[in-house]
N, CA, C and O of each residue as an XYZ file, in Angstrom:
372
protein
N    -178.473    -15.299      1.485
C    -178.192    -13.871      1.288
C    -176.680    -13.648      1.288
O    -175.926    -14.505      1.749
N    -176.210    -12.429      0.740
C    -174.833    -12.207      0.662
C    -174.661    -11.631      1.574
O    -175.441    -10.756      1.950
N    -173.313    -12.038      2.353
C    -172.368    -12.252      3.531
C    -172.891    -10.557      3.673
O    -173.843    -10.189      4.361
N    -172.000     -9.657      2.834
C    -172.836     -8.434      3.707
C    -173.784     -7.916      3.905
O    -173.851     -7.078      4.804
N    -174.863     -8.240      3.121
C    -176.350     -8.128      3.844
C    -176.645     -8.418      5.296
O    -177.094     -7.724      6.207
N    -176.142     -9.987      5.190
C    -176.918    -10.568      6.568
C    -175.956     -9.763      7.742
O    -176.045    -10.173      8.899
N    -175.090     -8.684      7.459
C    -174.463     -7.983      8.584
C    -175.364     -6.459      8.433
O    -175.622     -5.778      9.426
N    -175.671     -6.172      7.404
C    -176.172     -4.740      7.591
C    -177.480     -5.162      8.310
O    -178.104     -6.201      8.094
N    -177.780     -4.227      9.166
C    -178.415     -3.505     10.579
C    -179.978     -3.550      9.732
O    -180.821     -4.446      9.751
N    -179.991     -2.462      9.131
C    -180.880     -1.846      8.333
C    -181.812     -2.488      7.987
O    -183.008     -2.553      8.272
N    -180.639     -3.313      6.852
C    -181.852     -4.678      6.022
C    -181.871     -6.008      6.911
O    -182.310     -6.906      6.193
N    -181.558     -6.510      8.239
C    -181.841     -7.227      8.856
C    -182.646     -6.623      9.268
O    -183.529     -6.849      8.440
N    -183.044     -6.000      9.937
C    -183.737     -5.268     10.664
C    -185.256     -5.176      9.536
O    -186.311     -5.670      9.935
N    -185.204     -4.758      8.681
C    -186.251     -4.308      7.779
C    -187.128     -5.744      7.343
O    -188.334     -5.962      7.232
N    -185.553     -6.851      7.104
C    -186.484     -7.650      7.138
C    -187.091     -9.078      7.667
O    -187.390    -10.124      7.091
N    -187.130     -8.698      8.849
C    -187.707     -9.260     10.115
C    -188.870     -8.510     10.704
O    -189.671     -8.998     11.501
N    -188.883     -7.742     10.416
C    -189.948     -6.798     10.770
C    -191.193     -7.047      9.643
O    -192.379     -6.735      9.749
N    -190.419     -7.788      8.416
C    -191.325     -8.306      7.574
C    -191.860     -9.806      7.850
O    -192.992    -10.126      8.214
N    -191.182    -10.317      7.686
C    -190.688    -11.945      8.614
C    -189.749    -12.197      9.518
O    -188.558    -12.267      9.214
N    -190.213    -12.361     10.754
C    -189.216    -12.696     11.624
C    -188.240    -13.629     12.210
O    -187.326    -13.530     13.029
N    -188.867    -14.778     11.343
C    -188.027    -16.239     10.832
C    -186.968    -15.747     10.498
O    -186.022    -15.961     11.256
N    -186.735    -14.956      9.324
C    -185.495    -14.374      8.299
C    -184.380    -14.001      9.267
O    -183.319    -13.526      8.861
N    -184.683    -14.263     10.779
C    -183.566    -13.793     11.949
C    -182.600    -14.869     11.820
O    -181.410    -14.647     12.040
N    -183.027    -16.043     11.473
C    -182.153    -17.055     11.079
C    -181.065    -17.225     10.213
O    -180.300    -18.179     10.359
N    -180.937    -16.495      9.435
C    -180.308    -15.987      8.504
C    -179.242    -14.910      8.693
O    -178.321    -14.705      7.902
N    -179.476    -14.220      9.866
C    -178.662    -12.705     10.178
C    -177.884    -13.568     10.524
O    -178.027    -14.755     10.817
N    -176.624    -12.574     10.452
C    -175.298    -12.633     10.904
C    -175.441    -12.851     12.554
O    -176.325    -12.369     13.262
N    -174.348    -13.698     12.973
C    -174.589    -13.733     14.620
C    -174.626    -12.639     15.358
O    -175.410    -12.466     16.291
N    -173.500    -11.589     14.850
C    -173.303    -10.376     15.590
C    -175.303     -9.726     16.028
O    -175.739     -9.359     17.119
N    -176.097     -9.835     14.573
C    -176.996     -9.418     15.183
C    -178.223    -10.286     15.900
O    -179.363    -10.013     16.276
N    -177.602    -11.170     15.893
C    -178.535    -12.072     16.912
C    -178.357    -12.057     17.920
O    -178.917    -12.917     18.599
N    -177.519    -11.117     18.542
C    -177.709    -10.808     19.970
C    -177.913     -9.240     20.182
O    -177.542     -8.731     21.239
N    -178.593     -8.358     19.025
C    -178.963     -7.334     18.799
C    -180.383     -6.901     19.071
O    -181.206     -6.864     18.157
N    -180.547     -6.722     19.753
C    -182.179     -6.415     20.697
C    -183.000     -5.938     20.106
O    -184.041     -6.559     19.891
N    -182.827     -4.828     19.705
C    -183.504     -4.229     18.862
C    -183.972     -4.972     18.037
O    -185.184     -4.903     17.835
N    -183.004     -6.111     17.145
C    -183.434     -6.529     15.737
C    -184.163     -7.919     16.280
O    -185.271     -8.234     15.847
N    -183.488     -8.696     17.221
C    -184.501     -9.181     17.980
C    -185.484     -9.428     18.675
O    -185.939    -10.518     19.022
N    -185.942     -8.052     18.959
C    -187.294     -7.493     19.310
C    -188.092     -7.893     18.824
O    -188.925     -8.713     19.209
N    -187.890     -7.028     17.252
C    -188.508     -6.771     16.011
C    -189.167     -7.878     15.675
O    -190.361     -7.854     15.377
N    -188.548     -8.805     15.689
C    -188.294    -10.166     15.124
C    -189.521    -11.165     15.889
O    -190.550    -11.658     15.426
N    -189.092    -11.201     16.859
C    -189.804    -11.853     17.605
C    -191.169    -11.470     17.835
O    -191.995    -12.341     18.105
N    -191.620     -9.789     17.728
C    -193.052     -9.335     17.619
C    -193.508     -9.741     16.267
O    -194.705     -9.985     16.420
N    -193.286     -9.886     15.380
C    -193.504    -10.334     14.533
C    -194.026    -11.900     14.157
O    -194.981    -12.387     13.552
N    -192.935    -12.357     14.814
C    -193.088    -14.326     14.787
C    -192.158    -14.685     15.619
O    -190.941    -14.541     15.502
N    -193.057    -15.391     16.885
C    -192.339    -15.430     18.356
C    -191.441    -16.230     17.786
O    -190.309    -15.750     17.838
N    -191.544    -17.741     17.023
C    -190.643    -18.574     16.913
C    -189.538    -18.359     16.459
O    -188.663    -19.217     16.348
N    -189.374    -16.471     15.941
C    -188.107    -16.020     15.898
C    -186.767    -16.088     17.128
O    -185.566    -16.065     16.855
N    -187.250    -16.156     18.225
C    -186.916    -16.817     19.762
C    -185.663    -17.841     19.123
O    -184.534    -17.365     19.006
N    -185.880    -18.979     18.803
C    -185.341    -19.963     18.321
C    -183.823    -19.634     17.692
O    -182.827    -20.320     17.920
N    -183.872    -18.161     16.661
C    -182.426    -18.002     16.841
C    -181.833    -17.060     16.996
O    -180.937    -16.659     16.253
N    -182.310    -16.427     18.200
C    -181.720    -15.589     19.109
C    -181.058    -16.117     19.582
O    -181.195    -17.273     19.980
N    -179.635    -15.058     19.741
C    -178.596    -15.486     20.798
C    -179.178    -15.914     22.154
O    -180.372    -15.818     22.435
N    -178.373    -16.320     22.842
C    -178.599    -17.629     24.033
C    -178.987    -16.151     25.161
O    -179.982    -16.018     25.874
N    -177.757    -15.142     24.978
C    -177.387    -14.057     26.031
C    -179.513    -13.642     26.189
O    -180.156    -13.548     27.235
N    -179.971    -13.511     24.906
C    -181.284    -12.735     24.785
C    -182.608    -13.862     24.869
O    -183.812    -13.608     24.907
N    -182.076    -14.879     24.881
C    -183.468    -15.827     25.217
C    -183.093    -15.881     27.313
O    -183.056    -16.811     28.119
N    -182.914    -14.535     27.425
C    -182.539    -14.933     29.348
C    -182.812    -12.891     29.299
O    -182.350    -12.199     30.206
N    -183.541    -12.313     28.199
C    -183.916    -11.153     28.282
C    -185.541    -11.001     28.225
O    -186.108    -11.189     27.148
N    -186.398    -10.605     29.573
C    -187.819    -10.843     29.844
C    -188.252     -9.486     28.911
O    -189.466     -9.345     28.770
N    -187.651     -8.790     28.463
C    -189.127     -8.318     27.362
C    -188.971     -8.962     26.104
O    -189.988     -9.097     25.423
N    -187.465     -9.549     25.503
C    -187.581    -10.245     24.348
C    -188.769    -11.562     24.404
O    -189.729    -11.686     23.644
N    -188.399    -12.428     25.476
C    -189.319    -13.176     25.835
C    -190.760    -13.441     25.961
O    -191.565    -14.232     25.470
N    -190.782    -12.185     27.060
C    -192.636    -11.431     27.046
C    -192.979    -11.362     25.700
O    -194.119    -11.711     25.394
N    -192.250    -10.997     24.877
C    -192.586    -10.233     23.444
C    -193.454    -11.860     22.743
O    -194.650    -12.018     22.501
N    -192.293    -12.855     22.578
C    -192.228    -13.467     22.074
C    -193.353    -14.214     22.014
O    -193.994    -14.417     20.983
N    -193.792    -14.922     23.850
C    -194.510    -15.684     24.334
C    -195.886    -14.634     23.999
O    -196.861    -15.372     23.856
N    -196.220    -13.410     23.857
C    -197.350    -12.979     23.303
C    -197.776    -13.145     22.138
O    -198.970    -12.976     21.887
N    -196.818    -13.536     21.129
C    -196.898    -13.307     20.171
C    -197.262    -15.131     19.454
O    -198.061    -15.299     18.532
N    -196.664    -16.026     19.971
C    -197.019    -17.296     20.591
C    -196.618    -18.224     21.518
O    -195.700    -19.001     21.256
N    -197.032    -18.234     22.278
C    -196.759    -18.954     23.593
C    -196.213    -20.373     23.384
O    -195.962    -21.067     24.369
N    -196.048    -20.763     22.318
C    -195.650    -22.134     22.032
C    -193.675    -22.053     22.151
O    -192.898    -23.007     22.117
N    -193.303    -20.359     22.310
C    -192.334    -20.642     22.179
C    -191.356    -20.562     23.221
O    -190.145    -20.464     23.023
N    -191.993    -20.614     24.484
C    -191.595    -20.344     25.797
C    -190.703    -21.626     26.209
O    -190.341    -21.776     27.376
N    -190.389    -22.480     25.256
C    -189.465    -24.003     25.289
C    -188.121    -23.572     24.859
O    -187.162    -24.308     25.092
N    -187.896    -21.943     23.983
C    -186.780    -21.024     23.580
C    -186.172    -20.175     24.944
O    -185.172    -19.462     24.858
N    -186.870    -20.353     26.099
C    -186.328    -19.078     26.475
C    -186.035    -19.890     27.642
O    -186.723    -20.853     27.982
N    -184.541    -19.299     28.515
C    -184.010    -19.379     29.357
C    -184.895    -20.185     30.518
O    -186.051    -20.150     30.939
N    -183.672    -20.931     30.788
C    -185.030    -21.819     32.398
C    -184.974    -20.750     33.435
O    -184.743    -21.489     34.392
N    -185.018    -19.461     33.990
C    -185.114    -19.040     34.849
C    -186.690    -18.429     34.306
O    -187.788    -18.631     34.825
N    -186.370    -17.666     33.150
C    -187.605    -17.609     32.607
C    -188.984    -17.807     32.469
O    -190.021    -17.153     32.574
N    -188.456    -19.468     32.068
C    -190.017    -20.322     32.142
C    -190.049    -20.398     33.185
O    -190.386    -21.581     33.139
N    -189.991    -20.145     34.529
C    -190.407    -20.062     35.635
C    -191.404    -18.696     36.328
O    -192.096    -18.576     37.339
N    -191.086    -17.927     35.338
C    -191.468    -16.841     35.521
C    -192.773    -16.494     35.393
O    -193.168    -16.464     34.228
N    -193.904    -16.105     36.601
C    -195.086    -15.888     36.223
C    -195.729    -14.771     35.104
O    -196.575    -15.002     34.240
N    -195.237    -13.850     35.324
C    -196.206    -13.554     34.084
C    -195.519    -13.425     32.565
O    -195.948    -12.776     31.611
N    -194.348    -14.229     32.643
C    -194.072    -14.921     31.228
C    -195.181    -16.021     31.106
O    -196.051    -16.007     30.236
N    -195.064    -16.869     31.972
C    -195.783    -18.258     32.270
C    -197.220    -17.612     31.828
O    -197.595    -18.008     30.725
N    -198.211    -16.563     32.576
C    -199.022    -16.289     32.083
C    -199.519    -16.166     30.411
O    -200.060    -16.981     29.664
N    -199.168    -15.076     30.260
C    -198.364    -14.639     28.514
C    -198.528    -15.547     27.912
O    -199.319    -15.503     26.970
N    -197.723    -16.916     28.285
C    -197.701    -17.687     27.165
C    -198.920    -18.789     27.132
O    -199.514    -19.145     26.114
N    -199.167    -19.265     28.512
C    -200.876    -19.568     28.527
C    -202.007    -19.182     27.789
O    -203.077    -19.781     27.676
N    -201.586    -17.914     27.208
C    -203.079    -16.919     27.060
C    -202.792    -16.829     25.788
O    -203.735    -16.448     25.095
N    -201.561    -17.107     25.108
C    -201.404    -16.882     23.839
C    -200.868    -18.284     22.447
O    -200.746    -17.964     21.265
């Protein structure tokens, strides 16, 4: 994608919410953008993967993620995976 796409908000945002893989692609600034990482990750947990470091150590991005598949709870912060009802979450999902 062109350099200013992967910075506009909007269409990152829009489209991760379509595919949430496509987070891979955003500009860094918004990979530590919550919102768009939210998005992202409800969508397709393994969006986790390229989230900023700051937001794989954020428990609803996480929660989000590990609901969405629990396979990706190997993305998120070691205080995290310690965490029971992340730990749950991702058991069940």
């Amino acid at each position: 994608a062109h350099e200013d796409l992967k910075k506009d908000k909007e269409i990152v945002l829009a489209a991760v919410k379509q595919n949430g893989g496509a987070l891979e692609y955003a500009h860094e600034d918004l990979k530590k953008d919550k919102e768009i990482v939210l998005a992202a990750v409800k969508q397709n947990g393994w969006a986790l993967k390229y989230a900023h470091e700051e937001l794989t150590n954020d428990k609803e991005i996480v929660l989000a993620a590990v609901k969405q598949n629990g396979e990706v709870l190997r993305y998120a912060n070691e205080d995290l995976k310690k965490d029971k009802e992340i730990v749950l979450a991702a058991k069940r999902h």
